[in-house]
C-alpha positions, -999 to +999 in steps of 0.1 A: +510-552+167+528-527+150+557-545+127+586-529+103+606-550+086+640-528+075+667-543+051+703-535+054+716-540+016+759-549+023+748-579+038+715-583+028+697-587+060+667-579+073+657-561+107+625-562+124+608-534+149+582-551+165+560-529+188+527-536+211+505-507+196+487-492+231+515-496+259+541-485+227+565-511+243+589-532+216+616-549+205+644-552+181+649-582+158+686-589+141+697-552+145+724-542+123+755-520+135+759-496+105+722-491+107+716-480+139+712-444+133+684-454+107+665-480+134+671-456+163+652-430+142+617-452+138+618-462+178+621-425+182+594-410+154+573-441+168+575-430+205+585-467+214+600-477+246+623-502+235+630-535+257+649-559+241+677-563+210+671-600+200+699-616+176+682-650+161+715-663+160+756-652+165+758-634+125+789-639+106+786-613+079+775-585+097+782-569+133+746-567+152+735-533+167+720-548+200+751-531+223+749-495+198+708-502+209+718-503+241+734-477+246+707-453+236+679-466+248+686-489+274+672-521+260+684-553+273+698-576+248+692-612+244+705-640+226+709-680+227+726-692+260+746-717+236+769-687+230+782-673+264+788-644+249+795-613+266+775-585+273+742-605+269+711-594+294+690-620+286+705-653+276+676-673+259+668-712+255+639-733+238+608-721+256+613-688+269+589-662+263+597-625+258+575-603+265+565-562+254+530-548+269+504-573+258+526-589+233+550-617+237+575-636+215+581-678+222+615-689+215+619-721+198+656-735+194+660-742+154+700-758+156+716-767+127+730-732+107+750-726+140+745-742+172+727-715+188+698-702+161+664-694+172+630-687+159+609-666+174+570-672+170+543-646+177+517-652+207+492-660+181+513-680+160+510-656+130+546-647+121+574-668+127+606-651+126+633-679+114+666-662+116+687-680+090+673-714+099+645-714+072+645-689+044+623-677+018+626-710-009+663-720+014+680-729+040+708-715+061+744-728+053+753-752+075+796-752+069+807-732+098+802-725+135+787-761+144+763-761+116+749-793+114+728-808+082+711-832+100+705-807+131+686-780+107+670-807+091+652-818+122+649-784+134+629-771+101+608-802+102+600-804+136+599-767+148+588-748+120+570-769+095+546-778+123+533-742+124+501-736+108+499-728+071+488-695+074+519-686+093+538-656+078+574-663+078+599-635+079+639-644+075+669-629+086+683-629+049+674-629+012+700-626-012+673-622-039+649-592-029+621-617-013+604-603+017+583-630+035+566-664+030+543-686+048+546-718+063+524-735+039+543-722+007+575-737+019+563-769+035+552-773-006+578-750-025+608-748-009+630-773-029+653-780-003+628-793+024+598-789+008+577-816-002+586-851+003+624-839+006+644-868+024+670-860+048+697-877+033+689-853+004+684-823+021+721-835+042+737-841+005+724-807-005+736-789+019+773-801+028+780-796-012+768-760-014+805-749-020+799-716-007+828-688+001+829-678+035+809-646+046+833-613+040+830-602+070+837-633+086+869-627+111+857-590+121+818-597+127+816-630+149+845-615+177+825-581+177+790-601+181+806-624+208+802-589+226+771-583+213+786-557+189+807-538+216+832-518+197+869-530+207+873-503+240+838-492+239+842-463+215+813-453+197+810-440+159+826-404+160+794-381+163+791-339+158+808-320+185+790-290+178+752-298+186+725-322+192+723-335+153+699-364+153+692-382+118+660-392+110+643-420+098+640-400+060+679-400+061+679-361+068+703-347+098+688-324+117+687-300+152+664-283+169+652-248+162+656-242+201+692-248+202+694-230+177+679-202+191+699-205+223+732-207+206 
């Protein structure tokens, strides 16, 4: 299975391109809005046929790319039922299984950061993606948008943690430069759950974090309750003058046969 992982530094969160290697079929993990030029690149250089736009969870410091993915490539895009929000293609609960060409992602429901978060575990159980339930040595915050300790407690514990060891984990976020874990390192490590962590610990922990709400707070969770529609549908203003399409190096560039026609 072919797998990126991309990293969008504003709000430090991670994208993932996932991508059966023979039928070239894929899907888009936690796409980010500003990014989409980027992402729509390596689906393009790649020669993917992308199917779906997956959001682990409704973001409140960044507006998702699933709609802007859309858009251009057709891709459906899914995310928890527990949302209703608009726009959404697939609406997703505990068990469902999405599939592109011989691969296939199982969605467990991980409560507890919001209402609606999912993990989504590879058909071999070798990568978990975790969304901001579990992070690398963390936890998602669990102050806003129906976060509940107790919930993500559970959720880690029983969801997650019951993967095997060897299971990479890949999160939505990390606020520190960490790229991946495993299962087995956190269910040891992770000093918030880890180890023999009690959940009127991890419950104390966690509803005394203090933290400042996301910056993006009151403009990213209305545009992601449409999926990351733009108020009226406009799009980013684009060149007028020609079929300019970025790459995934960062370089803008057209075709020498439009340039030879015009």
């Amino acid at each position: 299975m072919i797998c990126r992982q991309l990293f969008d530094p504003v709000s430090s969160t991670y994208t993932y391109l996932l991508a059966d290697e023979r039928s070239r079929e894929a899907v888009i993990i936690d796409p980010v809005f500003e990014q989409h030029a980027r992402d729509a690149a390596l689906v393009r250089e790649l020669g993917l046929k992308l199917l779906f736009s997956i959001d682990t969870h409704c973001h409140a410091d960044h507006v998702t790319g699933a709609w802007r993915m859309k858009v251009a490539f057709g891709s459906r895009i899914a995310l928890s039922s527990v949302y209703g929000a608009c726009n959404v293609d697939l609406p997703l609960s505990d068990g469902d299984v999405v599939r592109f060409g011989s691969e296939w992602l199982e969605v467990r429901a991980t409560p507890g950061h919001t209402a609606g978060c999912l993990s989504l575990v590879t058909r071999d159980q070798r990568i978990v993606f975790t969304g901001d339930a579990l992070l690398v040595r963390g936890a998602g915050r669990t102050d806003f948008q129906q976060g509940d300790a107790h919930r993500l407690f559970r959720s880690i514990r029983e969801r997650l943690l019951t993967l095997p060891d060897e299971c990479a984990l890949y999160p939505a976020h990390d606020y520190e430069g960490r790229t991946s874990s495993t299962i087995g390192e956190e269910r040891v490590h992770n000093p918030r759950i880890g180890g023999g962590a009690r959940e009127e610990d991890f419950v104390g922990y966690m509803e005394n974090l203090g933290l400042p709400h996301p910056k993006q707070l009151a403009v990213a969770l209305p545009a992601n309750m449409r999926a990351g529609e733009p108020e009226g549908g406009r799009l980013p203003s684009q060149p007028d003058w020609g079929p300019v399409v970025v790459t995934y190096a960062g370089v803008s560039e057209i075709a020498p046969e439009w340039v030879a026609q015009h």
